[in-house]
N, C-alpha and C positions, 0 to 999 in steps of 0.2 A: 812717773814710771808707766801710769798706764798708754800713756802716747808713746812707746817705744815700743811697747805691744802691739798697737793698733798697725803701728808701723810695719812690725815685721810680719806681723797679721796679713796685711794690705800687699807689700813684696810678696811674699811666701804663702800663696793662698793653696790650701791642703786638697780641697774638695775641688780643683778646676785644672783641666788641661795643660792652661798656657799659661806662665809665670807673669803676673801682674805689677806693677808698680804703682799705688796708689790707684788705684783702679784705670793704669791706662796697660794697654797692651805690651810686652816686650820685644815683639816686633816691629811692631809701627812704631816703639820709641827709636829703636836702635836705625832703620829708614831713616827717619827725622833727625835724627844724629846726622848720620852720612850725608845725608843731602846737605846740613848743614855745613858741616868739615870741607864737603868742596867746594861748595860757595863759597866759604874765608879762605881755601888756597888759591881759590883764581881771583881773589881778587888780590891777594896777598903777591901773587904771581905779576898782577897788571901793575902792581904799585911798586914793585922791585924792577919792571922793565920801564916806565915813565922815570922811575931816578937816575936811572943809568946811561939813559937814550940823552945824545947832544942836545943841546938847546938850539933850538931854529931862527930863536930870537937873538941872539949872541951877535950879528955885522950889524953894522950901522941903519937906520929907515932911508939916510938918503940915497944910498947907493939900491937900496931895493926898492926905489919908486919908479929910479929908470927904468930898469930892467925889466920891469914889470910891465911898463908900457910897451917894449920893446919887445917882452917874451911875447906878449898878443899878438903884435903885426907877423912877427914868427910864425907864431901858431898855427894861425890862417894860411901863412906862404906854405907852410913846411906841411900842413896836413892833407894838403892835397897833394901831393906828392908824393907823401907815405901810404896815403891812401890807393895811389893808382901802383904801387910797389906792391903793397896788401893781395890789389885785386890780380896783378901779375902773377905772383905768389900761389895763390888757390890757383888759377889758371893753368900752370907750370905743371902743380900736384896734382890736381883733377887729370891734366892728361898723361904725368905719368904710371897713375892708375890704372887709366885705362889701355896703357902699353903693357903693363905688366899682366892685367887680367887676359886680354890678347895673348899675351904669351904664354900663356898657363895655358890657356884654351890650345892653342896651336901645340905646344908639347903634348899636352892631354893626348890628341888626336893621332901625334907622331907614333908615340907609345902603342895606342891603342892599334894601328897599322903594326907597326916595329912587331908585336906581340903576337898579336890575334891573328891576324891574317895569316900569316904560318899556322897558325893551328889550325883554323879555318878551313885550311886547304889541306892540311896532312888530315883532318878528323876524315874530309869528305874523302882521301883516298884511302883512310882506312874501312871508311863504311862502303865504297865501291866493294871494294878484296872480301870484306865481309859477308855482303850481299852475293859477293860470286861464288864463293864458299858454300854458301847457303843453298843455291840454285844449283851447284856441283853434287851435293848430296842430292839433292830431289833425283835430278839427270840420272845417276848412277843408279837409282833403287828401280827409277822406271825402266834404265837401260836393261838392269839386270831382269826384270819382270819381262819384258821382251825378249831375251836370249833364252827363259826357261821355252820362253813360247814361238820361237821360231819353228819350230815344227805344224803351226798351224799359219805359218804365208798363205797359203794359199786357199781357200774354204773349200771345206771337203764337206760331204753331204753326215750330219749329225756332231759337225764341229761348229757350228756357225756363231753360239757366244764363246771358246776358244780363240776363234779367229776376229772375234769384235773386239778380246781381251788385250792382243794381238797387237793392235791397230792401236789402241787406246796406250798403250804402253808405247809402242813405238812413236807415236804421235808426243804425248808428255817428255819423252827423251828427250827428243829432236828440241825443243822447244824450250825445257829447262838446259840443254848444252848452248842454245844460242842466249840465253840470260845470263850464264856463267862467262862464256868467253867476252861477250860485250861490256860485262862487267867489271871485266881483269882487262880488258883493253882501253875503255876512258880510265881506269885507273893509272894507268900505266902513263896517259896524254896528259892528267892534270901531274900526275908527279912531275913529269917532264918540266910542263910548265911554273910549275912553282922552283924545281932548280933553276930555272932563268933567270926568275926574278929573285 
C-alpha cells in the first residue's frame, strides 16, 4: 500500500504548479505522446499505401531486358527533342509576358490620356476664368477709386497728392482690366481647343 501512495503522491503533487507524473512533467509527457502517435500514423499510412499499390514486379524479366535496352536509345533520341520543346515553351511564355506587360503599359497610358487630359485642360480654363475674376474685382475697386477722383484730372495748385491719387488709380484700373479680359480670352481659346480634341 504504501507504493500507491507514493504513486499518487508522485501524479498529484499538492505543493507544485504543474501536474507531475512520477517526476516527469505533464506537458512534455503528453508532446511526447503526440509526437509519437504521428509517427505510428505515417508510418501506419506508408504501410497501408505499399499494400495496396500494384506490384511492379508482376510481367515477365525477359520482356523487360529488351525494353529496357531500348527504353535508353529512346531516351537519348527523345530527350533532345523534348528538351528543344522545353526550351520553345519558356520562349513562347517569356514573350507572351512581355506582350502582356506592354499591354498594360500601353492601356495604362491610354487611360491616363482618356482621363486626365480633359481635366487637365478644363482645371487650367477654370483657373484662367478664376484668375480673371480675381483681376476683375481688383479693376473695379481701382476703377471706382478713380471715379471718386475724377475731379482731380487735371492738377490744380494745392491738389497735387489728389491728382497723384488720381493717376495711381486710373493707372491700377487700366492694368487690372487688361489681366481680366486676357484672362477670360485664353480661357475662352483653350476651351475651344479642348472641344476639338
Amino acid at each position: 500500500m504504501p507504493d500507491l501512495r507514493l504513486m499518487a503522491w508522485g501524479i498529484f503533487a499538492a505543493g507544485r504548479g504543474t501536474t507531475t507524473l512520477n517526476g516527469m512533467d505533464s506537458v512534455r509527457f503528453g508532446r511526447a505522446l503526440g509526437v509519437g502517435a504521428r509517427a505510428a500514423a505515417k508510418t501506419l499510412v506508408g504501410a497501408v499505401d505499399a499494400a495496396t499499390s500494384p506490384n511492379p514486379r508482376a510481367s515477365s524479366t525477359t520482356t523487360q531486358a529488351r525494353p529496357a535496352q531500348s527504353a535508353g536509345a529512346q531516351r537519348t533520341t527523345t530527350s533532345r527533342p523534348a528538351a528543344a520543346q522545353a526550351t520553345q515553351q519558356v520562349a513562347r511564355t517569356a514573350q507572351q509576358a512581355r506582350r502582356a506587360t506592354e499591354g498594360v503599359a500601353r492601356g495604362g497610358k491610354r487611360f491616363g490620356e482618356a482621363v486626365w487630359s480633359p481635366f487637365v485642360r478644363l482645371s487650367g480654363v477654370l483657373w484662367l476664368e478664376f484668375t480673371g475674376v480675381f483681376f476683375g474685382i481688383f479693376a473695379l475697386y481701382a476703377l471706382s477709386g478713380a471715379w471718386k477722383l475724377r475731379e482731380y484730372i487735371h492738377e490744380k495748385p494745392g491738389s497735387h497728392d489728389a491728382h497723384v491719387h488720381f493717376l495711381m488709380a486710373a493707372i491700377m484700373g487700366v492694368v487690372f482690366t487688361y489681366f481680366c479680359v486676357s484672362s477670360f480670352l485664353r480661357a475662352r481659346r483653350r476651351e475651344r481647343t479642348t472641344e476639338r480634341n
